[in-house]
C-alpha distance (Angstrom), angle and dihedral (degrees) to the residues before:
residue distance angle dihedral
X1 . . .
X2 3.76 . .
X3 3.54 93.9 .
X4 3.59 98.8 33.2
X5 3.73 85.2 59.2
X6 3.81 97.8 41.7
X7 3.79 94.1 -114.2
X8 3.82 95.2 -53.1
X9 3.98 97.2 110.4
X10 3.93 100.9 41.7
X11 3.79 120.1 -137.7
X12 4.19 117.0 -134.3
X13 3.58 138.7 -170.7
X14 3.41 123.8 -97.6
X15 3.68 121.0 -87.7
X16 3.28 140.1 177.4
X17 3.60 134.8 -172.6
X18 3.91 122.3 -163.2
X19 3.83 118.4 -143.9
X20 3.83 117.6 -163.3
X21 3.77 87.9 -151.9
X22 3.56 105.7 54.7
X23 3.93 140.0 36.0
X24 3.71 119.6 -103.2
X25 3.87 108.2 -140.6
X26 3.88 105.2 -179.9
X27 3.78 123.9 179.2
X28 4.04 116.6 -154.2
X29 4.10 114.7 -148.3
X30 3.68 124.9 -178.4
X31 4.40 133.6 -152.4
X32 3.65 100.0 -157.6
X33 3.64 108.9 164.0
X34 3.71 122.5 175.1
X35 3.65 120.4 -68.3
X36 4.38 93.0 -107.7
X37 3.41 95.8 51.9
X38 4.06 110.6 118.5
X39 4.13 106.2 -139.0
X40 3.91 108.1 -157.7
X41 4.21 133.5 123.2
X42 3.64 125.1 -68.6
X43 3.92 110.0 -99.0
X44 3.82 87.6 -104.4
X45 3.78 100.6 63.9
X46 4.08 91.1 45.9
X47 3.96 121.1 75.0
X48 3.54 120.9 -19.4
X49 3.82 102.9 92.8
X50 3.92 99.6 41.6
X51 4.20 82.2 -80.5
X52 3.96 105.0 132.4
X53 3.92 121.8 -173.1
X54 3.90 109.3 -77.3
X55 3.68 84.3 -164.1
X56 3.94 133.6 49.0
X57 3.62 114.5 -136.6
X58 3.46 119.0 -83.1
X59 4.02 143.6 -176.7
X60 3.93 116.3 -128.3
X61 3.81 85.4 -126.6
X62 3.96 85.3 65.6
X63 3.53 94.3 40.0
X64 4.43 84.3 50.8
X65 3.89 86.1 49.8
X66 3.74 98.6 51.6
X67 4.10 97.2 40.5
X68 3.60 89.5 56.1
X69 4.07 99.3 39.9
X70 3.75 97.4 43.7
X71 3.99 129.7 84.7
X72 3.23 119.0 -93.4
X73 3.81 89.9 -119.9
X74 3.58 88.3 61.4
X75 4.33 124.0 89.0
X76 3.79 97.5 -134.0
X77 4.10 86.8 -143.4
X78 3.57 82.9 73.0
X79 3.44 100.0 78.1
X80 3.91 96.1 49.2
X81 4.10 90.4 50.0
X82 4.02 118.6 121.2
């Protein structure tokens, strides 16, 4: 969503925190598009107002290929920064 929205809805890691005194009911949900299609802003939320693309363009086979080869310390939207 990060890139999608050129930086103006901000992706974070996954957290979790446990609570003793209440069940945790979480519900996992996946956007896996096919491997040729390019992930980058709409036209709108890129140049115009002095607001350049955050991100370069990027296919969601690359972005598969970098989430599963980087360390797990690392925010895989890194790599695809400008």
């Amino acid at each position: 969503m990060q890139a999608l929205s050129n930086g103006r809805y901000r992706s974070v890691r996954h957290r979790a925190v446990v609570n003793s005194d209440k069940e945790r009911i979480s519900v996992a949900s996946f956007l896996c598009p096919g491997n040729s299609v390019v992930i980058s802003p709409p036209e709108k939320l890129v140049g115009g107002d002095g607001c350049p693309a955050m991100y370069r363009s990027y296919t969601y086979e690359q972005y598969y290929d970098k989430f599963w080869s980087r360390a797990l310390d690392e925010h895989c939207l890194d790599f695809f920064k400008r």
